[in-house]
N, C-alpha and C positions, 0 to 999 in steps of 0.2 A: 504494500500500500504506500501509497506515497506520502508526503510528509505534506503539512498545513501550508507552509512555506513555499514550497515547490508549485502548490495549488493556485496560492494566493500569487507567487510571481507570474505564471503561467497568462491567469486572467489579467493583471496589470497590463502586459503585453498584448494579449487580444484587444482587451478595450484602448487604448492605446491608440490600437494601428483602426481600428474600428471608427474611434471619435475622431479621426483626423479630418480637417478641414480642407488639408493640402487637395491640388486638382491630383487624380492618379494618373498613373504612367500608362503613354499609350501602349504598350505591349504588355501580358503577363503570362506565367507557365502555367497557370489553371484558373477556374471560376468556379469559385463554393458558393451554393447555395445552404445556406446555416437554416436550421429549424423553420419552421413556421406553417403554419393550417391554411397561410393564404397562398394562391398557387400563383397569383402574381409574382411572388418571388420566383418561382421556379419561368413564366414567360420572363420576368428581366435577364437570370443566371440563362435563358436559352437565347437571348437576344445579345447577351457580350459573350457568347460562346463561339456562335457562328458568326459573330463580325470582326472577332480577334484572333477567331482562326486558332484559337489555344488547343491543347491535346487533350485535355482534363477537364471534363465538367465533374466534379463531387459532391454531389446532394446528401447532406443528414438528418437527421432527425426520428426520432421515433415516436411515441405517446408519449404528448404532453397532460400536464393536470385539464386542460382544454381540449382536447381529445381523444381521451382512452376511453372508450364504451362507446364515442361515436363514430370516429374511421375503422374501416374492416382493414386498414393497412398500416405500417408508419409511415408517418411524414413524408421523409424522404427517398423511400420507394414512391409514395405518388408526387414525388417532384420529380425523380430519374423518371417516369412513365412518362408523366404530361407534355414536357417539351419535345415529345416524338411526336405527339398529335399537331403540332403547331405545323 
């Protein structure tokens, strides 16, 4: 298990790179789509996927406290699904 510290640096660094204001760089090595029940995130993650031409799209997410007993799936299996429909 890992240690408190380790946890808490971890997150300091996501949110970090998360809350930046800077403009991002036109090129990147993937496009994550992180959590979320709306599937707009997964058309945005499929819209800078195929316009940056990157190798990696990586969708996460499982049941959240806002979706466990109503999605027959996780998260982010119906994120990897949906942006093939597109």
């Amino acid at each position: 298990m890992r240690a408190t510290s380790e946890i808490f640096r971890d997150a300091q660094i996501l949110f970090t790179f998360l809350s930046s204001t800077e403009t991002p760089p036109d090129t990147a090595d993937i496009v994550l789509a992180m959590g979320s029940h709306d599937l707009n995130v997964a058309d945005a993650a499929a819209r800078a996927f195929f316009e940056t031409h990157v190798e990696w799209l990586i969708c996460n997410g499982g049941f959240s406290k806002d979706t466990a007993g109503v999605l027959t799936e996780p998260e982010g299996r119906r994120r990897l699904c949906h942006p093939v429909h597109l």
